[in-house]
Short mmCIF file of the C-alpha atoms (twelve columns), coordinates in Angstrom:
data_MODEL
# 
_entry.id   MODEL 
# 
loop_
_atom_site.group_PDB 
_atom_site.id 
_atom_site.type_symbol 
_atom_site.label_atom_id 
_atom_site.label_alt_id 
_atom_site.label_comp_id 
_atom_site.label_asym_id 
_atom_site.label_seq_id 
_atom_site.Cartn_x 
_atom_site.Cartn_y 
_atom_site.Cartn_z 
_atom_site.pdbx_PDB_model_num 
ATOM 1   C CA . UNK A 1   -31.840 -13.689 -16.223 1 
ATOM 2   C CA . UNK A 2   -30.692 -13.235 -12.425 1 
ATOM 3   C CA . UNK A 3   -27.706 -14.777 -12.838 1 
ATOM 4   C CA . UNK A 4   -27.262 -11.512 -15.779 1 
ATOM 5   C CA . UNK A 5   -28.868 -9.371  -13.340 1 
ATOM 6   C CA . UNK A 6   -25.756 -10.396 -10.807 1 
ATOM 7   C CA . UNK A 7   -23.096 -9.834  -13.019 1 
ATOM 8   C CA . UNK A 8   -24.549 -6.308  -14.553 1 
ATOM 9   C CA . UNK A 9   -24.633 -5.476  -10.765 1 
ATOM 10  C CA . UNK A 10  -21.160 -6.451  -9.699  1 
ATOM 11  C CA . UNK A 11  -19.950 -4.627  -12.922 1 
ATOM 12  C CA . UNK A 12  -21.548 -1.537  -11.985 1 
ATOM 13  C CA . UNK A 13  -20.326 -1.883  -8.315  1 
ATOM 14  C CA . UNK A 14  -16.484 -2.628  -9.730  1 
ATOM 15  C CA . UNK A 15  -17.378 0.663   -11.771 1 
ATOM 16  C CA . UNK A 16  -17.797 2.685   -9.193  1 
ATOM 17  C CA . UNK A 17  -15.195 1.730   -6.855  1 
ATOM 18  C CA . UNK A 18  -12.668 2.305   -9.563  1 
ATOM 19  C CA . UNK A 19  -14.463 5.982   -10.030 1 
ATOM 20  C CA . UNK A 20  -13.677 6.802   -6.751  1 
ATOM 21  C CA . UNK A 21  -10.455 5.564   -6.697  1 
ATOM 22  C CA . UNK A 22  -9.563  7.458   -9.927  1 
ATOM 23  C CA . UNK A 23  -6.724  10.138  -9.393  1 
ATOM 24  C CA . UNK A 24  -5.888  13.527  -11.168 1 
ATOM 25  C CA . UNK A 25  -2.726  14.841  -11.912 1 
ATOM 26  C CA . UNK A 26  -1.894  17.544  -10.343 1 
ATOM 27  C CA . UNK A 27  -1.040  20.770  -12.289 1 
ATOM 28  C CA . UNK A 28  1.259   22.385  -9.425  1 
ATOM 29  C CA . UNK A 29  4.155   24.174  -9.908  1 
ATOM 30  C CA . UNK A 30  6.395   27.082  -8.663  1 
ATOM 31  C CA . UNK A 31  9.543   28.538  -6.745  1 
ATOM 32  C CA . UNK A 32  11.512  28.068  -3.709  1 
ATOM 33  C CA . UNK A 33  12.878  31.207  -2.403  1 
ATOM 34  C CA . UNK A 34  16.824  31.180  -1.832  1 
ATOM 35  C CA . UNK A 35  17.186  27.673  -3.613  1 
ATOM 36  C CA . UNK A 36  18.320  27.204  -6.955  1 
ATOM 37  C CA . UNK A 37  18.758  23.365  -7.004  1 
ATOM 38  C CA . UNK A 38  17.765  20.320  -4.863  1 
ATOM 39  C CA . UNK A 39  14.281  18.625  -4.599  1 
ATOM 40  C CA . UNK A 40  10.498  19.610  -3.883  1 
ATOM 41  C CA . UNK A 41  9.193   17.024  -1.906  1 
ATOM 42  C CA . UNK A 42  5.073   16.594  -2.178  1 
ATOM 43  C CA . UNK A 43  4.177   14.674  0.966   1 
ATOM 44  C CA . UNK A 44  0.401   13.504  1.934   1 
ATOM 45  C CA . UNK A 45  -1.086  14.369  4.870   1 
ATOM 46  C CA . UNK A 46  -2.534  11.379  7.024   1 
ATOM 47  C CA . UNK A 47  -4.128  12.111  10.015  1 
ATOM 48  C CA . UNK A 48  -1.384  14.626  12.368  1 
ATOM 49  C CA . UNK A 49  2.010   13.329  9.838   1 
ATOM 50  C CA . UNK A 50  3.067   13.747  6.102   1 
ATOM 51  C CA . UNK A 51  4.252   10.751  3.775   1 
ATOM 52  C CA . UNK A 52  6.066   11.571  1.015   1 
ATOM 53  C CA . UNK A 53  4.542   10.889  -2.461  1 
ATOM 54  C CA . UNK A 54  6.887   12.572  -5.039  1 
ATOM 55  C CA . UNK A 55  9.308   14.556  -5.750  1 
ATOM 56  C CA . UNK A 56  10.566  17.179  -8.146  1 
ATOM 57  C CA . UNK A 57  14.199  18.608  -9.331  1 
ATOM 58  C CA . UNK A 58  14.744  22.381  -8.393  1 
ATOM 59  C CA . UNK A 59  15.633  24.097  -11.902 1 
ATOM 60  C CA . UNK A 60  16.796  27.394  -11.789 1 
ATOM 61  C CA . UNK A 61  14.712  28.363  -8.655  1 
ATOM 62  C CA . UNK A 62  11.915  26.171  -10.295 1 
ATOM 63  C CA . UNK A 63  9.424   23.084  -10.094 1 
ATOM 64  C CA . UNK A 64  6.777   21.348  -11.278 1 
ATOM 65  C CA . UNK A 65  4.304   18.165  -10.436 1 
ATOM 66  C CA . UNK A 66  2.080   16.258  -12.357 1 
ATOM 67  C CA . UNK A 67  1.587   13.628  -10.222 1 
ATOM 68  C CA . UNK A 68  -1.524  11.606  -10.233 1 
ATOM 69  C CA . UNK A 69  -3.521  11.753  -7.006  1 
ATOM 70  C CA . UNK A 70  -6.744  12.326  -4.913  1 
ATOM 71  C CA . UNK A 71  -8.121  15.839  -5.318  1 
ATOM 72  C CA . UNK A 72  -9.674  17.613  -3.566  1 
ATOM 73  C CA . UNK A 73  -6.475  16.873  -0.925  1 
ATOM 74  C CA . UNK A 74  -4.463  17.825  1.849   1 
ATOM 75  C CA . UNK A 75  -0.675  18.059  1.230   1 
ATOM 76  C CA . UNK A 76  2.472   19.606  2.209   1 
ATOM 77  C CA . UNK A 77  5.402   20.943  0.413   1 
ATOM 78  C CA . UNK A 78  9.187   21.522  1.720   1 
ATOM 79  C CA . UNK A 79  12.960  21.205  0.333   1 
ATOM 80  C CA . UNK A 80  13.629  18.860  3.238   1 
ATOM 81  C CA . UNK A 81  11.781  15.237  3.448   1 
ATOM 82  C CA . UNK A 82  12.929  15.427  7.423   1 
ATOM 83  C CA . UNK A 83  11.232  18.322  7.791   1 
ATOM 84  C CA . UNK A 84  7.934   19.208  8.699   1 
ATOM 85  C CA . UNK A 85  6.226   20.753  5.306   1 
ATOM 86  C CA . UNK A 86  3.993   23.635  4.299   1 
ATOM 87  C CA . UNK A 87  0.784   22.707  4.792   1 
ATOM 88  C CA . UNK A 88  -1.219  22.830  1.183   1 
ATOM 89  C CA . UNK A 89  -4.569  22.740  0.144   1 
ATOM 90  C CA . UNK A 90  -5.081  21.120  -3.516  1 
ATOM 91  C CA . UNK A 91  -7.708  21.057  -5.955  1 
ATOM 92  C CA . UNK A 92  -7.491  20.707  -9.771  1 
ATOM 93  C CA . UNK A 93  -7.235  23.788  -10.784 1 
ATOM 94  C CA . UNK A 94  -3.516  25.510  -12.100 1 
ATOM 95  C CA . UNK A 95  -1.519  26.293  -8.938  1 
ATOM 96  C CA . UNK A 96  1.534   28.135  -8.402  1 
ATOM 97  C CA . UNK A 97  3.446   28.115  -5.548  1 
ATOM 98  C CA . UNK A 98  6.195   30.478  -3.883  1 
ATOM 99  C CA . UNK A 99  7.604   28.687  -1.145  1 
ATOM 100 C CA . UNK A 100 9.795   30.263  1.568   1 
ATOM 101 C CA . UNK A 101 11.625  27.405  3.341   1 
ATOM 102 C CA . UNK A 102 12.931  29.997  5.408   1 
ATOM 103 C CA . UNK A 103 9.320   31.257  6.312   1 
ATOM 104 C CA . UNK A 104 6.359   29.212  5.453   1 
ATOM 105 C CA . UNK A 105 4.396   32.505  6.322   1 
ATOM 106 C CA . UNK A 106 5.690   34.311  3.618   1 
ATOM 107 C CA . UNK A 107 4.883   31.597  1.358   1 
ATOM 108 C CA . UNK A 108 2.516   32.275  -1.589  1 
ATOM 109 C CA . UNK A 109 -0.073  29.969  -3.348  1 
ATOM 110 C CA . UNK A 110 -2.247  31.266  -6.348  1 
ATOM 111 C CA . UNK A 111 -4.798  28.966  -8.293  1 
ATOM 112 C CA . UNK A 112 -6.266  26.790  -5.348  1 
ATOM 113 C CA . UNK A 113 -9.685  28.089  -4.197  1 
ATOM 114 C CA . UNK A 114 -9.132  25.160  -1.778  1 
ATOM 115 C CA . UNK A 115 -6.298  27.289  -0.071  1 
ATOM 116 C CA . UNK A 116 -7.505  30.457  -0.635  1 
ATOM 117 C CA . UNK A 117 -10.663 29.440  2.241   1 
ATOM 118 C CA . UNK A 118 -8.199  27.730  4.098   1 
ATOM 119 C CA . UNK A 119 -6.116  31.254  4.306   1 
ATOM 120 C CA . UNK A 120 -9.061  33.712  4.365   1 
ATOM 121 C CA . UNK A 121 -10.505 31.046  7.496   1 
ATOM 122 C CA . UNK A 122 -6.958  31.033  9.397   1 
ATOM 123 C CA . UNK A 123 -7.235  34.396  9.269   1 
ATOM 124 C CA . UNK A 124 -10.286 34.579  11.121  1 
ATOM 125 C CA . UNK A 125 -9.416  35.594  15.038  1 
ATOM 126 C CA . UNK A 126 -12.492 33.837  16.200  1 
ATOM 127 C CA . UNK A 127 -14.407 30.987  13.897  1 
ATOM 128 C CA . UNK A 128 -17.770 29.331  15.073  1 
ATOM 129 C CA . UNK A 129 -17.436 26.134  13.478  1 
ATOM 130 C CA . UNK A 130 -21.089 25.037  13.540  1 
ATOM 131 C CA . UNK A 131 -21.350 28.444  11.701  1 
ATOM 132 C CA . UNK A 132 -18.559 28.248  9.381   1 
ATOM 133 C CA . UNK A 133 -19.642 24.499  8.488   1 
ATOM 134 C CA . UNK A 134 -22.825 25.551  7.146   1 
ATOM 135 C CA . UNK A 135 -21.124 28.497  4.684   1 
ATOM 136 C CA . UNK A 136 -19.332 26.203  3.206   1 
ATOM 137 C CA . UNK A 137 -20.702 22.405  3.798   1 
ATOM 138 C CA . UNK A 138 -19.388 20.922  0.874   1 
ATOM 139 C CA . UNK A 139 -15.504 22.234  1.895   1 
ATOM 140 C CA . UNK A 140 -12.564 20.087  2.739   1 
ATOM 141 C CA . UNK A 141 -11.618 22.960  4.804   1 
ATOM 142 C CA . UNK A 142 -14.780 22.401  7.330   1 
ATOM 143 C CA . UNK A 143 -14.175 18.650  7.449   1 
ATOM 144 C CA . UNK A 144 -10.176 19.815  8.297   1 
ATOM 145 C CA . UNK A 145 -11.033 22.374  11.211  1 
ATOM 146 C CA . UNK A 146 -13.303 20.184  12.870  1 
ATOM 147 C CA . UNK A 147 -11.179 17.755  12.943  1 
ATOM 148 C CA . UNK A 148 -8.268  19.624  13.608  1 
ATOM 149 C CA . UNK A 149 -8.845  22.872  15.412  1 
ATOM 150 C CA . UNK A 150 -12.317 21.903  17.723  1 
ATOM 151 C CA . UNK A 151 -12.829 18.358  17.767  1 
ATOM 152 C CA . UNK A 152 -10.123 18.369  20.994  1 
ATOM 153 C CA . UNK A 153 -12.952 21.237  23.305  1 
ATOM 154 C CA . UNK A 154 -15.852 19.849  21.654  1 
ATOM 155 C CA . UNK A 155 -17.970 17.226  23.389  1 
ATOM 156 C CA . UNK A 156 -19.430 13.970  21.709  1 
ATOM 157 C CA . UNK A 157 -22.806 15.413  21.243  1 
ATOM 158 C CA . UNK A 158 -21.145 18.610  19.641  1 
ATOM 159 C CA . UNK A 159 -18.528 16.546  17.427  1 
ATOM 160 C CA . UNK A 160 -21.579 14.733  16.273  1 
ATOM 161 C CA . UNK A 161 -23.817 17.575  15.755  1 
ATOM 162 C CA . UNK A 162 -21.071 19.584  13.477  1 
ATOM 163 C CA . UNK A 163 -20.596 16.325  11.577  1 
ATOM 164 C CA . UNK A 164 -24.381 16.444  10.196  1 
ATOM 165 C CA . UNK A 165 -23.638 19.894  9.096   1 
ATOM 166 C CA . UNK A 166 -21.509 18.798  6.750   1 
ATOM 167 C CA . UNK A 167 -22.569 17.511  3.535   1 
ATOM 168 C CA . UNK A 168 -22.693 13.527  2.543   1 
ATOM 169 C CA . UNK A 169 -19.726 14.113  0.152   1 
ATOM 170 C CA . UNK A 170 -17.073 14.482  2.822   1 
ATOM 171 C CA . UNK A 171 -18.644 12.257  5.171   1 
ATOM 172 C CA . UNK A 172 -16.384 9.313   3.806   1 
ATOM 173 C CA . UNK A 173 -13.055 11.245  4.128   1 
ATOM 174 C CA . UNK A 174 -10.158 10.382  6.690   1 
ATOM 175 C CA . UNK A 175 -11.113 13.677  8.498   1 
ATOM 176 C CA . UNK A 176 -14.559 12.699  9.440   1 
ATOM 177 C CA . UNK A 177 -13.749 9.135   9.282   1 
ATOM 178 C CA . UNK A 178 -11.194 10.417  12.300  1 
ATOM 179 C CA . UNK A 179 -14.062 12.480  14.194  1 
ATOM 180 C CA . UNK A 180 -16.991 9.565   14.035  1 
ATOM 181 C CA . UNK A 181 -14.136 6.869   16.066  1 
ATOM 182 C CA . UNK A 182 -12.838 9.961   17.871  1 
ATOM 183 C CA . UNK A 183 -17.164 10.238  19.345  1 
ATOM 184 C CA . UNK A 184 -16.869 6.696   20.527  1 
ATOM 185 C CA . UNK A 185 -13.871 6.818   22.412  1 
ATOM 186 C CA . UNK A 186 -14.579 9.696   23.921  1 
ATOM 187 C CA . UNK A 187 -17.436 8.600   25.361  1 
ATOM 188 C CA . UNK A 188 -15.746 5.996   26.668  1 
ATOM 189 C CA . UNK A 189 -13.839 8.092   28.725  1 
ATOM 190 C CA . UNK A 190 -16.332 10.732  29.786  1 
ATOM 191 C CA . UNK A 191 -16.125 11.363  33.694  1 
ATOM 192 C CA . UNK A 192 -17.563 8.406   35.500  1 
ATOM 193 C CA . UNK A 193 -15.812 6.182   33.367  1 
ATOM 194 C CA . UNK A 194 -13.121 3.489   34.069  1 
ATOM 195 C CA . UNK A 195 -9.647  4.865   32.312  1 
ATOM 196 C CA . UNK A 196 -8.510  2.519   29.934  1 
ATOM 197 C CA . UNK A 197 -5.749  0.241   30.850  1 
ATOM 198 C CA . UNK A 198 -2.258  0.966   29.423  1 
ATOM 199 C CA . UNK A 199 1.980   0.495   29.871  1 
ATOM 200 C CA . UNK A 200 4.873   2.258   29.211  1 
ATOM 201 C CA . UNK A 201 8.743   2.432   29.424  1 
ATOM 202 C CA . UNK A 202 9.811   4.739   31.932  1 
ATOM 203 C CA . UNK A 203 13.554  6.961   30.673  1 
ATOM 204 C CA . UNK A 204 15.530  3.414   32.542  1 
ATOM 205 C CA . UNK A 205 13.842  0.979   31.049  1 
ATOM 206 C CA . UNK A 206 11.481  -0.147  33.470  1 
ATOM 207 C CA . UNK A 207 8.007   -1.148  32.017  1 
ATOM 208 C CA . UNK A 208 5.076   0.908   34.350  1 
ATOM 209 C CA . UNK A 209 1.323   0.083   34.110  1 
ATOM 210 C CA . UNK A 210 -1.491  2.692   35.059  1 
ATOM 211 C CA . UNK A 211 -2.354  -0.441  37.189  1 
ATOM 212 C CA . UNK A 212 0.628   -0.380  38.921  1 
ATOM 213 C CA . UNK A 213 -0.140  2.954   39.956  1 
ATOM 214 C CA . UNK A 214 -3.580  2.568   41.018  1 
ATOM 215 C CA . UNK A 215 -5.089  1.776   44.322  1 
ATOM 216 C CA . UNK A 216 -3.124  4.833   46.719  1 
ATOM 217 C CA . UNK A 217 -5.390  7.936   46.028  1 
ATOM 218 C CA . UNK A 218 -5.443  10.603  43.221  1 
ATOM 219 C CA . UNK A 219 -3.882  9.768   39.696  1 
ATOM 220 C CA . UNK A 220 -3.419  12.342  37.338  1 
ATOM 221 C CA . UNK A 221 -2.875  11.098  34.163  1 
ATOM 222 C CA . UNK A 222 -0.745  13.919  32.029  1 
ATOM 223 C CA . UNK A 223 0.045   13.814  27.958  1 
ATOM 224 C CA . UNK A 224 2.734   15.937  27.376  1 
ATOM 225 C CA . UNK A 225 6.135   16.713  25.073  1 
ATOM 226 C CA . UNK A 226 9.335   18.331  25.887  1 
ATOM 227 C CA . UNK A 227 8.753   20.112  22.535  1 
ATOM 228 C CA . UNK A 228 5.307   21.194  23.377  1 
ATOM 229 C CA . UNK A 229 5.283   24.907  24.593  1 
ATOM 230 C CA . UNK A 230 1.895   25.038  26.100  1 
ATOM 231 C CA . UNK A 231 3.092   22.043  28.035  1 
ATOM 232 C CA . UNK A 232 6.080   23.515  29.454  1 
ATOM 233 C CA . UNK A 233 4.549   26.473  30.466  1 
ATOM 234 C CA . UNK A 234 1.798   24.745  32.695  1 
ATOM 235 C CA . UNK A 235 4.592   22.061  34.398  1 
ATOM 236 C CA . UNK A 236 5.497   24.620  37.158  1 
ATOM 237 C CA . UNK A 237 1.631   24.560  38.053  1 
ATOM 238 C CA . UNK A 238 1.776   20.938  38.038  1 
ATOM 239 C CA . UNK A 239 4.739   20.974  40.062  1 
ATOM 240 C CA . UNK A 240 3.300   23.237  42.964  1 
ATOM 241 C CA . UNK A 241 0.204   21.082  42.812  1 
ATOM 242 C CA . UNK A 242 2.251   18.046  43.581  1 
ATOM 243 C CA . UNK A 243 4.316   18.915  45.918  1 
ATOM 244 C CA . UNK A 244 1.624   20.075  48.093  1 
ATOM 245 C CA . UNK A 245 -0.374  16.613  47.487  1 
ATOM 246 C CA . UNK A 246 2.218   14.235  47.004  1 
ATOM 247 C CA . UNK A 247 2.387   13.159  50.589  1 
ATOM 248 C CA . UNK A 248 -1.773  13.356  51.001  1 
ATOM 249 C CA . UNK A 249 -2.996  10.774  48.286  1 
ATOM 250 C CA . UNK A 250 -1.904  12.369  44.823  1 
ATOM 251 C CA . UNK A 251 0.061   11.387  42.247  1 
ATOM 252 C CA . UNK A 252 0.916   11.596  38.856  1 
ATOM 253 C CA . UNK A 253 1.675   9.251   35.538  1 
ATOM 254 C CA . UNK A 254 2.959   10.778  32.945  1 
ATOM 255 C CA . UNK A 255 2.803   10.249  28.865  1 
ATOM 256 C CA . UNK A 256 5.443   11.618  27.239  1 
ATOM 257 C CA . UNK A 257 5.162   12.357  23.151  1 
ATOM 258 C CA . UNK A 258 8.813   12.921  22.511  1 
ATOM 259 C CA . UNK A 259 10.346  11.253  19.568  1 
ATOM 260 C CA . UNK A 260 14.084  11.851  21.141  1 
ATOM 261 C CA . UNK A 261 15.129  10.090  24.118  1 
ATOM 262 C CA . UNK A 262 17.517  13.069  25.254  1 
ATOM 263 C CA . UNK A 263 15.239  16.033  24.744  1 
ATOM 264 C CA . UNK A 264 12.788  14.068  26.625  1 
ATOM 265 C CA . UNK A 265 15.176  13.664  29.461  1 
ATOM 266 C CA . UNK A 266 16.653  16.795  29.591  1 
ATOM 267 C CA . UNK A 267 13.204  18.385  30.143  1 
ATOM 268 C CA . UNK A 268 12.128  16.204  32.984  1 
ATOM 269 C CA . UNK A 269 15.238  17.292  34.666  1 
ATOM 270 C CA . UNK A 270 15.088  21.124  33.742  1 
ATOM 271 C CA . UNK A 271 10.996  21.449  34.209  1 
ATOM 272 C CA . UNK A 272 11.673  19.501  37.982  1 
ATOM 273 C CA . UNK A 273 9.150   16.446  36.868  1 
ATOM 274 C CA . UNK A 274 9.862   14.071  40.476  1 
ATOM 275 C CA . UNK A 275 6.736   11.833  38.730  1 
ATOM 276 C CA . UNK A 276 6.639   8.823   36.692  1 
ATOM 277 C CA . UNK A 277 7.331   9.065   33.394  1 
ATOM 278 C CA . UNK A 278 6.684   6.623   30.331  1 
ATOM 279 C CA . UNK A 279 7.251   7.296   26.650  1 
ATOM 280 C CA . UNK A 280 7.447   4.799   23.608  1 
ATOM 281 C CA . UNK A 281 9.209   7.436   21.673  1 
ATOM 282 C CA . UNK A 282 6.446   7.428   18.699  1 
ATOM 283 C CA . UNK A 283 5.033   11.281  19.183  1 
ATOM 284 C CA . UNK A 284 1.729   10.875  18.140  1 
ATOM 285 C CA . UNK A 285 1.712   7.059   16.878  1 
ATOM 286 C CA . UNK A 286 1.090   6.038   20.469  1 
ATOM 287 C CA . UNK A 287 -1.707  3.478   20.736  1 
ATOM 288 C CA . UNK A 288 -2.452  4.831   24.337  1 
ATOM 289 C CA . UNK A 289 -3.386  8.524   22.890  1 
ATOM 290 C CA . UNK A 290 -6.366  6.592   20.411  1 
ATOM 291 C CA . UNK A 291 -7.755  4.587   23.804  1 
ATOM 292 C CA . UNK A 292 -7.733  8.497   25.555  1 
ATOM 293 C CA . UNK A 293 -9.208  10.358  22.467  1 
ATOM 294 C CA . UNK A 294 -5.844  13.110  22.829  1 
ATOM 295 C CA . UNK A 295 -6.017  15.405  19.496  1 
ATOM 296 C CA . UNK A 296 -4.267  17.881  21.674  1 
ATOM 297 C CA . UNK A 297 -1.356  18.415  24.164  1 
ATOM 298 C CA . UNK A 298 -1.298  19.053  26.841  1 
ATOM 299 C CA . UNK A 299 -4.076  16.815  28.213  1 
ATOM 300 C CA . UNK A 300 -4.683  15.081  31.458  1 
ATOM 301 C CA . UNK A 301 -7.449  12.569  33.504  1 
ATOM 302 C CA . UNK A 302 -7.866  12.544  36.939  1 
ATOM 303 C CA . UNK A 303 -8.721  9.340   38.048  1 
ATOM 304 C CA . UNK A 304 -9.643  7.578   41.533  1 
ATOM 305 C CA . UNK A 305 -8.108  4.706   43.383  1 
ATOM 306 C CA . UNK A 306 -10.078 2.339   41.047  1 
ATOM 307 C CA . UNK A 307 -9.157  3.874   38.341  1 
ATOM 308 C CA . UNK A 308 -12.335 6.039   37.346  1 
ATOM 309 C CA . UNK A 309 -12.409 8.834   35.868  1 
ATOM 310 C CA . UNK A 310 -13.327 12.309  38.122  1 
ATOM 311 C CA . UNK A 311 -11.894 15.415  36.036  1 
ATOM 312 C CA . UNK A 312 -10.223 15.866  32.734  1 
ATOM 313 C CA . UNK A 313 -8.037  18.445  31.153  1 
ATOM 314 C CA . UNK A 314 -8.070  20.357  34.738  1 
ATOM 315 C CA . UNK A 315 -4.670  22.938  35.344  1 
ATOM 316 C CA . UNK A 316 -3.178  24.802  37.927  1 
ATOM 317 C CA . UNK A 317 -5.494  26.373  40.305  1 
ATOM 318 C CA . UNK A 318 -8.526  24.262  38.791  1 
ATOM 319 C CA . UNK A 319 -6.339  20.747  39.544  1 
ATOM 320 C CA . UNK A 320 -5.524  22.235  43.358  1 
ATOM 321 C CA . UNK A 321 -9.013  23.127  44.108  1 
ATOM 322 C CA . UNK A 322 -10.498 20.109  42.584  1 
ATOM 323 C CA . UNK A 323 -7.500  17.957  44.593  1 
ATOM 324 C CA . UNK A 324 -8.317  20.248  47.540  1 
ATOM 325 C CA . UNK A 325 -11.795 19.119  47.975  1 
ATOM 326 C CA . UNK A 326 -11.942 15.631  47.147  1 
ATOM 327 C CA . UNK A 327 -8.795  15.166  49.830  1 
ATOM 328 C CA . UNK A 328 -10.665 17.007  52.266  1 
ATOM 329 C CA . UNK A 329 -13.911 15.644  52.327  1 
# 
C-alpha cells in the first residue's frame, strides 16, 4: 500500500512539472512598416539580452507565429537578429503587431492586455512601485519594473518588501528569481563591507586585480560603457575629481561594459580617462557586475586601503566632498 502510495505521488509530482512546463502557441501576427520581404525574428528575453526562438518569412508586408512557448512572456520582435528588438509583452490572446523598424515608438500592438499595462505604465511620468505592485499583483509587468526600473535605487529591505507585494504566482519567475539573489548580494556589499575580489584585462593586455590596486588610499571603483550616455556625461566630473586627488591618496579602477575593443578605446582617449581600465568585452555577461549587484550604469564603490567599502554610487560634487573630508581628516 505505501509502496502504491509512492508511485501515485511521484506520478502526480511528474504531472505537475510537465503542467508547468506546458507551452502555448502563440497567435501573433502582423506588419513591418517599409519591408516587404525578409524575416521576423521572435527572440526571448533573459535577464538584460534577447535569444532568438523563431522566425517568420515577410509576405507581402506580412507575418505570422504560432510558435509554442511560455505565456504569459517577455519577448522582442525586429527584422534584424543583430539588432536589439522591440520589446513585447505576450499573453494568449490574438495579437497584431505593426512594427516600425525604423521607429520602435511608432510601433503598434493590439490584442495583448499584457502590453497594453506595460504601455499605459511607461507612460506614467512618475510610478510608485510599492503602489503600482499592489494594483496589479498578479502582473508580469510589476514583477518586470521591479526588476528592471527600481531594483538598481532600491535598498535590500525595499527590494524585499515590494517582492511580498506581489502575488505567489510570479514569485517563481526569472524576474523575481533575479531580485531575491540580487537582495543577497547586495547586502554583501552594503557600506562597511569588504568589496569583493575581482581581475580584469586592461586595453594592452595586462591582467589588473582590485588587489593590485589596494593598499595606497582611496579606490573608486567605476562601471561604465563608452556607449552609455549617462556615463559619458558624468566622466568630466570624474575627471576634475581626480586630478585634484590623484596626487593625495585617490584613485580609480575602472569596469568597462563595452562589447567593442575600439569604441572602448576611442572613448578613454576622447573622455581624458588617465585611470586604469579593465574590460572582458562581455557588456553585461561580466561575472564581476553579479559579485557588485550593478543593474545599472553608471555605478561606482568607494573603497578604503583595505578594500572596504565607504560610499557607493557617489558623483561629481558628492565624490569631491566625500574625498575632501576623509583626506582631510
Amino acid at each position: 500500500m505505501k509502496k502504491r502510495l509512492l508511485i501515485l505521488a511521484v506520478m502526480a509530482i511528474s504531472l505537475l512539472s510537465a503542467q508547468a512546463q506546458e507551452k502555448t502557441p502563440l497567435r501573433l501576427s502582423g506588419t513591418v512598416v517599409g519591408v516587404t520581404n525578409g524575416k521576423v525574428y521572435l527572440q526571448k528575453f533573459i535577464d538584460k539580452y534577447y535569444v532568438v526562438i523563431d522566425s517568420a518569412k515577410i509576405q507581402n508586408g506580412q507575418f505570422s507565429f504560432s510558435t509554442k512557448t511560455e505565456l504569459p512572456e517577455i519577448y522582442g520582435l525586429s527584422s534584424n537578429s543583430k539588432e536589439n528588438p522591440y520589446l513585447l509583452f505576450l499573453d494568449k490572446n490574438q495579437i497584431t503587431v505593426k512594427l516600425d523598424p525604423a521607429d520602435y515608438d511608432r510601433t503598434v500592438v493590439k490584442g495583448s492586455a499584457l502590453h497594453a499595462l506595460y504601455t499605459d505604465y511607461m507612460n506614467q511620468k512618475e510610478v510608485k512601485i510599492d503602489q503600482f505592485i499592489k494594483q496589479h499583483p498578479s502582473s508580469l509587468v510589476s514583477a518586470y519594473a521591479l526588476y528592471r526600473h527600481f531594483a538598481y535605487r532600491l535598498t535590500p529591505a525595499e527590494i524585499e518588501a515590494n517582492i511580498k507585494l506581489l502575488d505567489p504566482s510570479l514569485h517563481k519567475t526569472t524576474y523575481v528569481q533575479v531580485l531575491k539573489k540580487l537582495v543577497a548580494t547586495l547586502n554583501n556589499v552594503s557600506i562597511g563591507k569588504k568589496a569583493p575580489g575581482f581581475s580584469g584585462t586592461t586595453p594592452d593586455g595586462k591582467t589588473v586585480g582590485l588587489s593590485d590596486r589596494l593598499g595606497k588610499g582611496y579606490l573608486l571603483i567605476d562601471f561604465w560603457a563608452s556607449w552609455c550616455t549617462p556615463c559619458r556625461k558624468e566622466n568630466p566630473g570624474i575627471v576634475k575629481v581626480y586630478q585634484k586627488y590623484k596626487d593625495k591618496g585617490f584613485d580609480i579602477l575602472a569596469i568597462s561594459l563595452d562589447k567593442s575593443k575600439e569604441q572602448w578605446v576611442k572613448a578613454i582617449a576622447d573622455d581624458h580617462l588617465e585611470w586604469t581600465q579593465i574590460s572582458e568585452l562581455k557588456q553585461w555577461q561580466n561575472e564581476v557586475l553579479n559579485k557588485y549587484g550593478v543593474r545599472s550604469i553608471p555605478a561606482n564603490f568607494l573603497v578604503d586601503s583595505k578594500g572596504v567599502i565607504v560610499a557607493k554610487n557617489v558623483f561629481g560634487e558628492d565624490l569631491e566632498k566625500i574625498l575632501n573630508e576623509l583626506l582631510n581628516k
